[in-house]
N, C-alpha and C positions, 0 to 999 in steps of 0.2 A: 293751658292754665292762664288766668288773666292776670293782669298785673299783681305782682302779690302785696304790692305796698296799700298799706288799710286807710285810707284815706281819712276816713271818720277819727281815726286818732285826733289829726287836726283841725277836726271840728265839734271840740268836747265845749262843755256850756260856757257860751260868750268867748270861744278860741283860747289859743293859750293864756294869751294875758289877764283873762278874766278870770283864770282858774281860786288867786286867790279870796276873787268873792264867793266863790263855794266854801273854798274850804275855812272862811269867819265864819260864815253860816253856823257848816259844819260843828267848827269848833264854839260857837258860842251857846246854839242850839241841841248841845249834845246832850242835854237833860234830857231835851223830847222828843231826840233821834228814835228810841226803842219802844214809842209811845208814848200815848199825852202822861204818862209817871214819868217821875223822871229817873235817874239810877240811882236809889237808896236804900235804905236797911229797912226801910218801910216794908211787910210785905201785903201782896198784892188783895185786896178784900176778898174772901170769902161768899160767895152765892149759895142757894141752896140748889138752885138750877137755872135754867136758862133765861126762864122769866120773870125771875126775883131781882129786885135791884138790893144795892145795898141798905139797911135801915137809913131812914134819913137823919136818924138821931146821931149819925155817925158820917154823915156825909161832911158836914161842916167840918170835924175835927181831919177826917183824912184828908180835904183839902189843905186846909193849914199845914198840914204835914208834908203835902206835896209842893206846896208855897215855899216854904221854909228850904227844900230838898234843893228847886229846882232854883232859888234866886243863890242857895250856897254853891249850888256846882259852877255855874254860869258865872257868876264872879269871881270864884278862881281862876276858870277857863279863860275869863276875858278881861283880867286883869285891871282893877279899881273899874268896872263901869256897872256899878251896883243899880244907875239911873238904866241905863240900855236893860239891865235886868228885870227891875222889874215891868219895864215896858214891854219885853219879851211876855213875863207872863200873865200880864193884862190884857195881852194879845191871844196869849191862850186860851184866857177866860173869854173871852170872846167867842171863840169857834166851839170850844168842847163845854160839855155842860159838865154840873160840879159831880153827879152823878160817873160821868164817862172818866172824870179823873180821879177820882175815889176808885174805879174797879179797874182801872189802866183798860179802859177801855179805846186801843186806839184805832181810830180809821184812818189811812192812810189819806187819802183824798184832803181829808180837815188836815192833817201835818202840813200837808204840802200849800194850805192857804195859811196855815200858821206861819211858814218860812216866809214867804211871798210878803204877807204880811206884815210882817215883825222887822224883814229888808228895807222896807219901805216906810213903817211910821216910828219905826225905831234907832236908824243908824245914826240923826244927828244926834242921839245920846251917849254914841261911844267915843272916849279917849282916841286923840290920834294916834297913840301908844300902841292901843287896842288894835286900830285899824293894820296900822302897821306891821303887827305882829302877825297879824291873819294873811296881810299881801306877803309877807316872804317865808310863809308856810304853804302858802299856794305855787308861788313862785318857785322856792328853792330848792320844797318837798326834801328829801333825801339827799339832794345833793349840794354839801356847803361848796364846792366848786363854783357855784350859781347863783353866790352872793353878791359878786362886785354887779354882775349882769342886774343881780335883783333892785339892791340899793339905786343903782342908776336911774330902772324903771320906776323905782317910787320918788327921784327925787324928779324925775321926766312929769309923771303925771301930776305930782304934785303943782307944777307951774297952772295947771291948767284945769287941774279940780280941788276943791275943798275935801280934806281928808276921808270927810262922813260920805259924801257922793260915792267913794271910790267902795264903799264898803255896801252901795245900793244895785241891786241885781237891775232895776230898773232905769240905771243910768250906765251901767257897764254893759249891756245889749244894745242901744241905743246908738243914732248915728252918728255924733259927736264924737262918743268913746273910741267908735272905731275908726275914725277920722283922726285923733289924736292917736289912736297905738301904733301907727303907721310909721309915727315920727317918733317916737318911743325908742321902736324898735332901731329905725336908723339912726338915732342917738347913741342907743347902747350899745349897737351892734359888737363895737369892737372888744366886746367885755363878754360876750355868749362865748362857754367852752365849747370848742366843735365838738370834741370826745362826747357829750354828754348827751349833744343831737345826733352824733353819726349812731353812738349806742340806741338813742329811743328809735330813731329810723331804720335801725335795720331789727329791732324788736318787734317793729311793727310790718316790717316787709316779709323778715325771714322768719314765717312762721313756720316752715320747712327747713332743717338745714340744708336739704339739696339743693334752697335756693339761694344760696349765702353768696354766690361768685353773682347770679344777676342784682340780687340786691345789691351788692359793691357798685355792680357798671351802674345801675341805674342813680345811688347815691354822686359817682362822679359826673355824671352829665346833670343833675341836678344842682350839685357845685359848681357849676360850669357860668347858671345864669343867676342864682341867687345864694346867699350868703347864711353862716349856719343860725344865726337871728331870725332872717325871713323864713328859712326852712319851717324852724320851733313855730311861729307863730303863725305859720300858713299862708305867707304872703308871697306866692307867688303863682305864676297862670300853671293852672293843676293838667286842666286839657292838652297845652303844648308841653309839659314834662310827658304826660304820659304817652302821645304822639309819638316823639321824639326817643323815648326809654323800648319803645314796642318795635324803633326801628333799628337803634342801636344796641339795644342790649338782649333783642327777644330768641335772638339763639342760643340764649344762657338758659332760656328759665327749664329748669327741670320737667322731663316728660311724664313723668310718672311720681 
């Protein structure tokens, strides 16, 4: 059996620390998560078949209607950034024609130049409030455990980027950001619940329970050279762990 720890866990988009720019995205774009409509009481236009589009005498008002839908969810979502809002869906109008959002017609391909988008000509219009609330919803997810750790990481990056950056997919990939998460991490380090990393690490190792005794041996040689902070965040040499776990712990791993 190979090593059963899933490595790709700790290289989700932009590494741990970036997680909370997904999930602003996420949460600010959740109108046009399920398509360019967004989730309303509106319902969806009627065709008569495939290659009918909707009347166009009717296209203008279901826009408005989608307009209206998509700037009210979005500003609740993202609490007072009514300006990011409606940039969001300027940005929409942009990719999707008014026809495609009249019959929730969505391509996924366009969503995804929609996010990209919207990350990039939209984030200096969010509240740092805003931002903030997105970094420790990425960050702390489910577990308030992972607050003081989170706080710390935003008040860390905060020295070193302007709050709208941090909310930019195209500044948190980038070499700088992960040049600063470095220090981040060993800032905060002493504030990461280990429980919370020993729990996601052997989540993602012991996808077998028969492998629960080498996942352990291999989480302690893994404690051995770096710290439950650098673990979360992937910051340590992955080749000489798993070198090293294959020579110490590989009489553990289950045969069958």
């Amino acid at each position: 059996m190979p090593l059963a720890f899933r490595f790709d866990r700790h290289d989700r988009d932009h590494r741990a620390h970036a997680r909370y720019a997904v999930a602003l995205l996420s949460l600010l774009m959740c109108s046009a998560c399920g398509g360019a409509s967004p989730a309303s009481n509106t319902a969806p236009a009627t065709v008569a078949d495939a290659g009918t589009s909707v009347q166009q005498s009717d296209v203008a008002s279901k826009v408005e209607e989608e307009h209206k839908a998509f700037v009210a969810n979005c500003t609740s979502a993202a609490a007072s950034s009514s300006d990011y809002c409606e940039c969001a869906w300027n940005e929409t109008r942009a990719v999707f024609s008014d026809e495609e959002l009249a019959t929730d017609a969505a391509d996924p391909d366009k969503l995804e130049r929609v996010r990209s988008k919207v990350g990039t000509m939209c984030a200096s219009k969010l509240p740092e409030d805003a931002v903030k609330k997105g970094f420790a919803a990425g960050c702390a997810g489910d577990k308030p455990e992972m607050q003081a750790y989170c706080d710390c990481s935003w008040n860390e990056y905060r020295k070193k980027f302007a709050a709208q950056d941090l909310a930019r997919p195209d500044i948190v990939s980038n070499a700088s950001f992960a040049a600063a998460r470095a220090g981040v991490v060993k800032a905060c380090a002493s504030k990461m619940p280990e429980n919370v990393v020993h729990e996601s690490f052997m989540n993602g190792c012991a996808n077998d329970p028969k492998a629960n005794e080498f996942c352990e041996c291999a989480w302690k040689e893994l404690r051995k050279t770096s710290n439950a902070a650098e673990i979360e965040a992937g910051l340590f040499d992955r080749q000489a762990f798993i070198t090293k776990t294959e020579k110490v712990c590989g009489k553990l791993k289950p045969t069958n």
